[in-house]
VMD Tcl script that draws the C-alpha trace (Angstrom):
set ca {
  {-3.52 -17.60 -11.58}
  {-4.32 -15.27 -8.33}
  {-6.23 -11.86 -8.46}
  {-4.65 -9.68 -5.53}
  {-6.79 -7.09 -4.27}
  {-5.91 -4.36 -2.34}
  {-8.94 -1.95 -1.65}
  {-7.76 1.64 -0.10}
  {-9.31 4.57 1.14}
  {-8.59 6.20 -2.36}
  {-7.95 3.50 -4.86}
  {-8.17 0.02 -5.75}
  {-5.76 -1.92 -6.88}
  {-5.79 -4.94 -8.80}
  {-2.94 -7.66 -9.90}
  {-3.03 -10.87 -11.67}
  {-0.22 -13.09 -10.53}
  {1.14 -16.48 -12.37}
  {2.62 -17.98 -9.73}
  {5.05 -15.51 -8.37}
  {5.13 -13.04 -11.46}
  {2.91 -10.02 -11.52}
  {1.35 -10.23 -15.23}
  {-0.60 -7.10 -15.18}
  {-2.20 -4.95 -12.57}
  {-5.28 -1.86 -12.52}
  {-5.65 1.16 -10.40}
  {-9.00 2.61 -10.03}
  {-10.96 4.71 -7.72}
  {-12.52 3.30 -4.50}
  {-16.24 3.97 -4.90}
  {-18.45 2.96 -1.94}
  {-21.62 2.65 -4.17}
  {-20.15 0.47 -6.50}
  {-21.70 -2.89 -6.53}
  {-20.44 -6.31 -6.93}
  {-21.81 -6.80 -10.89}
  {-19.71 -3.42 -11.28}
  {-16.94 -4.49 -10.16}
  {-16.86 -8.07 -11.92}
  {-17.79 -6.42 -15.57}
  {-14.91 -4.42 -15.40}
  {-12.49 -6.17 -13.90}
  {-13.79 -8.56 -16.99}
  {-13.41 -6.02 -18.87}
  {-9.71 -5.60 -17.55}
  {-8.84 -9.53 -17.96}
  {-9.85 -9.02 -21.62}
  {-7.89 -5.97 -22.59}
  {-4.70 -7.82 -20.95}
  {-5.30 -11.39 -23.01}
  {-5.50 -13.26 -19.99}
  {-9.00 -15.75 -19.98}
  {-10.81 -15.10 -16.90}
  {-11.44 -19.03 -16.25}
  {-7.84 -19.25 -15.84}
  {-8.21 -17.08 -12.36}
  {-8.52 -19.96 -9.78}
  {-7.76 -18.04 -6.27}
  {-8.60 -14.07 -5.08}
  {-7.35 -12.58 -1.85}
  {-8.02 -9.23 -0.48}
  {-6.24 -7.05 1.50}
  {-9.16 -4.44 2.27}
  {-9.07 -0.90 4.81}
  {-12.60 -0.68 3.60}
  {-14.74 -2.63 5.13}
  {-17.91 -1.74 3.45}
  {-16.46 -2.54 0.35}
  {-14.75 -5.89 1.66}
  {-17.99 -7.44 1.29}
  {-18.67 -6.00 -2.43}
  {-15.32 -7.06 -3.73}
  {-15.46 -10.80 -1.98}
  {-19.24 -11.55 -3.48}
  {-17.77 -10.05 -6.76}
  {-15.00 -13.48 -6.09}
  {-17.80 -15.90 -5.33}
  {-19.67 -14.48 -8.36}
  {-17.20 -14.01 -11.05}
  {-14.60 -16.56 -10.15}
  {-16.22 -18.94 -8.42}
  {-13.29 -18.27 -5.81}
  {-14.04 -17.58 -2.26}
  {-11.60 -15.08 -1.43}
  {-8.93 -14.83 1.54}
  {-9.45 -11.83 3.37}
  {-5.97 -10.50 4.90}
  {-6.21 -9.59 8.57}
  {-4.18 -10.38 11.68}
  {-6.20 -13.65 12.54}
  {-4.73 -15.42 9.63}
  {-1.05 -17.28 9.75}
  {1.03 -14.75 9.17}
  {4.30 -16.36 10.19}
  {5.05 -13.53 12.55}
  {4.41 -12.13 15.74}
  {2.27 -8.75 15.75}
  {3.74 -6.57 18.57}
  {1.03 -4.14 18.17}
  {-1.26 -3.61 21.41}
  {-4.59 -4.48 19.65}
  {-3.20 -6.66 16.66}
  {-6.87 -5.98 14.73}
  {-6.33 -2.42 14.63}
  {-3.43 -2.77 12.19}
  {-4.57 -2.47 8.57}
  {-4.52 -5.35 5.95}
  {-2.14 -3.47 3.82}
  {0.37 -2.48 6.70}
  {0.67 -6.81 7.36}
  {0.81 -7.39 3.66}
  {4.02 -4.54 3.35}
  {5.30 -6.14 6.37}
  {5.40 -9.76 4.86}
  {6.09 -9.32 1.26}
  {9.00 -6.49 2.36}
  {10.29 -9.03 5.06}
  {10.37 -12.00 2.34}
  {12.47 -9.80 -0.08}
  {15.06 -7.57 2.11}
  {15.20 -9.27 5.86}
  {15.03 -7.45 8.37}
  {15.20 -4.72 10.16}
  {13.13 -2.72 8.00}
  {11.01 0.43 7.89}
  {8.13 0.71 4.88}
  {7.14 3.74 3.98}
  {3.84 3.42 2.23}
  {2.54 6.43 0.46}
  {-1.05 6.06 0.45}
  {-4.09 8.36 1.41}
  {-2.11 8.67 5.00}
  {1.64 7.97 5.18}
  {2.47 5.25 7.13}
  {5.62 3.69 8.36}
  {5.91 -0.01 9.68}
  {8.84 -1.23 11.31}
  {9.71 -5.04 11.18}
  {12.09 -6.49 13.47}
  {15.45 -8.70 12.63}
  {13.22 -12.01 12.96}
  {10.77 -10.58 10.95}
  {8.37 -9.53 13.61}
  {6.03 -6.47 13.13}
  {7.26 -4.09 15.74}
  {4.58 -1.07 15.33}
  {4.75 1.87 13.28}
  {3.89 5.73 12.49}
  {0.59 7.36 10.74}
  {1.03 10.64 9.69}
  {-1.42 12.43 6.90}
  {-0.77 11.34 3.28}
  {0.67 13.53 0.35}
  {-2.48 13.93 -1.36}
  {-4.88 14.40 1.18}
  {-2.13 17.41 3.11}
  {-2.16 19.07 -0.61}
  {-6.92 18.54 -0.77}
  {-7.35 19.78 2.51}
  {-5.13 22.62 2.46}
  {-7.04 23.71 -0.93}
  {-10.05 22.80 0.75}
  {-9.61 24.85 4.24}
  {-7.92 28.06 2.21}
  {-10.52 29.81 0.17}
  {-7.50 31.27 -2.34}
  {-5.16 28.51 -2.33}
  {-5.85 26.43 -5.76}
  {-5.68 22.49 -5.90}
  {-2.57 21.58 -7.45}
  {-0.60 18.74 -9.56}
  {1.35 16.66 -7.23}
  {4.77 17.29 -8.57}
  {8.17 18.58 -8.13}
  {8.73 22.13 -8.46}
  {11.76 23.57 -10.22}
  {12.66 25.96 -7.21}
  {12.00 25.50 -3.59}
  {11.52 29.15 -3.53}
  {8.42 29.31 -5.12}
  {7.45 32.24 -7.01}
  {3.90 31.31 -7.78}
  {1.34 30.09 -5.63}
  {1.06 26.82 -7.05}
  {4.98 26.34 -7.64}
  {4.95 27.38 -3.54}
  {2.15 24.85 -2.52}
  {4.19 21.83 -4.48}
  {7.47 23.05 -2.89}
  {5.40 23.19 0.33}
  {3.85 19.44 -0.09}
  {6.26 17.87 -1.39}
  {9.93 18.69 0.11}
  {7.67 19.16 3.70}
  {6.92 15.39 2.99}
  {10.85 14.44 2.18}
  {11.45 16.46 5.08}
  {9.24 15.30 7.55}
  {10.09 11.59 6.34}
  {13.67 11.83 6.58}
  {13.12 13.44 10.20}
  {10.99 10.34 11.03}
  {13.02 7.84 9.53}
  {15.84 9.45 11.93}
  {14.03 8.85 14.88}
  {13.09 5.05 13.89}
  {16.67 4.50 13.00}
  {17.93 5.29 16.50}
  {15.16 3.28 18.32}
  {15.73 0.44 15.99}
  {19.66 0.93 16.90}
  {18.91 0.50 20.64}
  {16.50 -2.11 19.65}
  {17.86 -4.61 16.98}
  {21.36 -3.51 17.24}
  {21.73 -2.56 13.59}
  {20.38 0.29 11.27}
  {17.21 -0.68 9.02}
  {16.57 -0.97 5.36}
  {13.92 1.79 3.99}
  {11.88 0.84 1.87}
  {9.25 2.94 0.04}
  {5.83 1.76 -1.54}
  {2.26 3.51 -2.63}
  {1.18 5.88 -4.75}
  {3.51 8.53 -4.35}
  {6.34 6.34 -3.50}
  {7.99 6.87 -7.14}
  {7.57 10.43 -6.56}
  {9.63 10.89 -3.49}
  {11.92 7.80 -4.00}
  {13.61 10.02 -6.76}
  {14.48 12.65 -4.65}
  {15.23 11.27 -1.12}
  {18.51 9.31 -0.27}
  {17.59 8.14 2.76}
  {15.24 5.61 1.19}
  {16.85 2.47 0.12}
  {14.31 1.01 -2.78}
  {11.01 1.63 -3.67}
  {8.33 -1.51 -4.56}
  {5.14 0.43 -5.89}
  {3.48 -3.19 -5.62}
  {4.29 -4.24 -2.15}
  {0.87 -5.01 -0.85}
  {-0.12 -6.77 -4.36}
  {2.76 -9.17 -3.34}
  {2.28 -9.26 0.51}
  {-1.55 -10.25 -0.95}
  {-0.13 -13.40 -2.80}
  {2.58 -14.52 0.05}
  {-0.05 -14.68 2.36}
  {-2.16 -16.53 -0.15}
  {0.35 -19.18 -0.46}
  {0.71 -19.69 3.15}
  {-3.07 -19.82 4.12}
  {-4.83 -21.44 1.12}
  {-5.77 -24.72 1.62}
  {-3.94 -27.12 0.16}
  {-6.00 -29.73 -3.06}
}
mol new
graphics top color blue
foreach p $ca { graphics top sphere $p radius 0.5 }
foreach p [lrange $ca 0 end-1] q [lrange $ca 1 end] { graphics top cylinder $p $q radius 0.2 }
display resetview
């Protein structure tokens, strides 16, 4: 079995994988002080609630935007597991080209999105993953990483706007009944979340005619993250949404880069 990690600005996220099928997977919060003993109780803790024997975990990779926490989570591996962990990054074998001007720049989870939505729809492509910032990556017919977008996420637009307005409340992140809002929290949802359909279907516009010029056909849209569920339901320019896209990116590149017993 494989523990994926994929360690975020705002969560973590864990999944247990036998061989290709995702058996059960966590979300908690990402907590800089948290140390390694932490981490590997409850993730014990986890593994026990979901029947599965920790002994049976024989590989961990981690895709990680964190790096001070990179470090917790792969001693938690060593510890734990007695695994030591792949770390995702664009100096591993990807089995693609990284078109981006400084390749290290681009985050773990925007390679692991690129493989894992690559190996199940071809290309071209354009992931939407809505995270702490929203970010779209564009992969090319041959399954290339082209480059992307990063705009501000869902949640963090709807904290700082509380945050920066002294009146306006912090609000639950979902659908109003009414785009006309006629409340102030029915207004800031309306606000959030059809400005975030809105601005995404105006991006995905302008990707779509580059990647016409570019690749000579229109791209799949794929959506992934947090909030991905969310928006999927009311946007029909997106063409499927994978919640666990990195979790699965984690394990491709797993199988390509672990050595081989």
């Amino acid at each position: 079995m494989l523990l994926a990690i994929d360690i975020g600005n705002t969560h973590t996220v864990f999944g247990v994988y036998d061989s290709a099928t995702l058996v059960a997977d966590w979300r908690v919060t990402s907590m800089l002080q948290r140390t390694e003993d932490e981490v590997g109780t409850q993730l014990q803790q986890f593994l026990k609630n979901a029947g599965i024997v920790p002994d049976r975990i024989d590989g961990v990779a981690i895709s990680s935007v964190v790096p001070n926490l990179t470090d917790i989570f792969a001693a938690m591996a060593r510890k734990y597991f007695k695994a030591d962990p792949v770390i995702v990054g664009p100096d591993l074998d990807l089995g693609f080209a990284i078109q981006y001007e400084d390749p290290s720049s681009v985050g773990a989870d925007r390679l692991c999105n690129a493989v894992a939505g690559f190996a199940k729809y071809g290309g071209p492509l354009i992931i939407i993953d809505f995270g702490t910032a929203t970010t779209y990556d564009v992969v090319g017919s041959t399954g290339n990483y082209l480059g992307g977008v990063i705009a501000p996420g869902v949640e963090t637009s709807a904290v700082d706007l509380h945050r920066r307005a002294a009146k306006l409340p912090k609000v639950e992140l979902h659908f109003p009944e009414h785009v006309i809002g006629t409340n102030t929290v029915a207004s800031m949802q309306a606000g959030i979340l059809y400005g975030a359909i809105d601005a995404m279907e105006g991006m995905i516009k302008r990707l779509q005619a580059q990647i016409r010029i570019r690749e000579k056909k229109e791209a799949k849209v794929v959506a992934t993250g947090g909030f991905s569920e969310l928006i999927s339901l009311q946007s029909k320019t997106i063409t499927a949404c994978e919640p666990t896209l990195v979790l699965d990116g984690v394990r491709l590149i797993y199988e390509r880069v672990r050595p081989k017993r």
